[in-house]
C-alpha positions in Angstrom: 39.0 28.0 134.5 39.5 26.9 137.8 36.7 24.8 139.8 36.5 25.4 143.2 34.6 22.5 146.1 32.9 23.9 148.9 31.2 21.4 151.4 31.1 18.9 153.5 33.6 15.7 153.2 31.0 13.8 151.5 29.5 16.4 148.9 33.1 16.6 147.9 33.9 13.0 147.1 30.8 12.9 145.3 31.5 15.8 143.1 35.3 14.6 142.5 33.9 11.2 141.4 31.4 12.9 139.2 34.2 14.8 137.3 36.3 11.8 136.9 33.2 10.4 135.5 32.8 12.9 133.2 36.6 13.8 132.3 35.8 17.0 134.0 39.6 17.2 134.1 40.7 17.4 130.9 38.0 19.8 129.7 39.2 22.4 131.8 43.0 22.5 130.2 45.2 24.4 132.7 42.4 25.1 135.5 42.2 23.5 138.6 40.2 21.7 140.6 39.9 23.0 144.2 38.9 22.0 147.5 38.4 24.5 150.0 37.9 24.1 153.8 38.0 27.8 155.1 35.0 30.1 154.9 37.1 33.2 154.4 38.7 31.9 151.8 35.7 30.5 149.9 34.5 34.0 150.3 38.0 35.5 149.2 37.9 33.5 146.0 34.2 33.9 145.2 34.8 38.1 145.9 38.0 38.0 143.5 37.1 35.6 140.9 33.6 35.2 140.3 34.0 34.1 136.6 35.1 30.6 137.9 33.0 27.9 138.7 32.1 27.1 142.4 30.0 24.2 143.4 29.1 24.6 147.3 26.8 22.2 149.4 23.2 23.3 149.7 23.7 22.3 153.2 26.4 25.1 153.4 24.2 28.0 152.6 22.2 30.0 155.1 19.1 31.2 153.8 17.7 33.8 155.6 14.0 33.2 156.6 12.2 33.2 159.6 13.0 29.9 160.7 16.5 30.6 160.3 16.3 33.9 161.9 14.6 32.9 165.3 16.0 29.2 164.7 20.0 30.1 165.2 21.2 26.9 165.8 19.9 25.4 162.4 22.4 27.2 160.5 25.6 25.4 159.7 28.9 25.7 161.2 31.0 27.8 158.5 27.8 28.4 156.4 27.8 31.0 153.7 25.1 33.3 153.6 22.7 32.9 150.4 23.0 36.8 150.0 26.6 37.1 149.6 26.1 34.5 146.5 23.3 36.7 144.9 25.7 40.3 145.4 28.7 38.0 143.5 26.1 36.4 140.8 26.6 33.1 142.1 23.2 32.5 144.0 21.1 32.0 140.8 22.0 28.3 140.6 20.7 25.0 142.0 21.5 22.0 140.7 19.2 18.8 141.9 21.0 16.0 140.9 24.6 14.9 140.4 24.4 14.1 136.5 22.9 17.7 135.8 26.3 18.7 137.1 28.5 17.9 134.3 26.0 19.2 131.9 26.1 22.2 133.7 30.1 22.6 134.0 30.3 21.4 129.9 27.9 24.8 129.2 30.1 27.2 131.2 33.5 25.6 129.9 31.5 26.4 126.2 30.3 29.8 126.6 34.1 31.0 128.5 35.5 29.0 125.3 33.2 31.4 123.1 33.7 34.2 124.8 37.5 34.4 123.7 38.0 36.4 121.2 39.2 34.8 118.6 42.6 35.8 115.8 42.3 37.6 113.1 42.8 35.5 110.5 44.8 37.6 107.0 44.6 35.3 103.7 46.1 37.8 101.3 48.5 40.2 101.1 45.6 42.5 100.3 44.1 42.0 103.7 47.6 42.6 105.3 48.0 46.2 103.7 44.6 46.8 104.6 45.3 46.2 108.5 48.5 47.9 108.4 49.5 44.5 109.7 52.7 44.0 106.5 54.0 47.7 108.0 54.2 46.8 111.3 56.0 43.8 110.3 58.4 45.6 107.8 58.8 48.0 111.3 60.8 45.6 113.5 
């Protein structure tokens, strides 16, 4: 599971404190923590692996209202466009505060950690001959 930063210079010092804080880290194993500048390849990332984890500045995601519409110089430089979140199932999620951010990254580590499937566990000899698992065995 990787975790990918998209913001301004001071969102992201903020969130990489917060995950020190919070051992972030070492909860997600082999995944990495990412910090991207480019708007293409925020967008590149967010199109190919949507499963991950992305954490972008509010201030970094154009909303398209009126105001913004007749308004074109309130959007921000290398914004991303609320719509293109909602199409790739990211747009569903606002977090207000800091803190609420590790309790949201703990619940998504959780349910990818459930979601693995898990071994099949065989106890007897029984439960091998049942599963064929002994033949194959005997095979190689």
């Amino acid at each position: 599971m990787n975790i990918y930063i998209y913001g301004s210079d001071p969102f992201r010092n903020k969130i990489h404190e917060i995950m020190d804080h919070g051992n972030i880290r070492i909860k997600i194993g082999d995944g990495e923590i990412i910090d991207v500048y480019d708007l293409q390849k925020i967008k590149n990332h967010i199109a190919n692996n949507s499963e991950q984890i992305f954490l972008i500045d509010q201030s970094k995601i154009i909303t398209d209202d009126l105001l913004s519409r007749y308004l074109k110089f309130l959007k921000p430089k290398n914004g991303i466009h609320k719509r293109y979140l909602d199409e790739h199932g990211l747009g569903d999620i606002s977090i207000r505060e800091y803190d609420d951010l590790i309790l949201y990254i703990d619940k998504r580590l959780e349910a990818i950690e459930n979601a693995k499937p898990k071994a099949l566990e065989i106890t007897t000899i029984d439960d091998m001959l049942e599963d064929d698992t002994l033949e194959a065995l005997t095979e190689v």
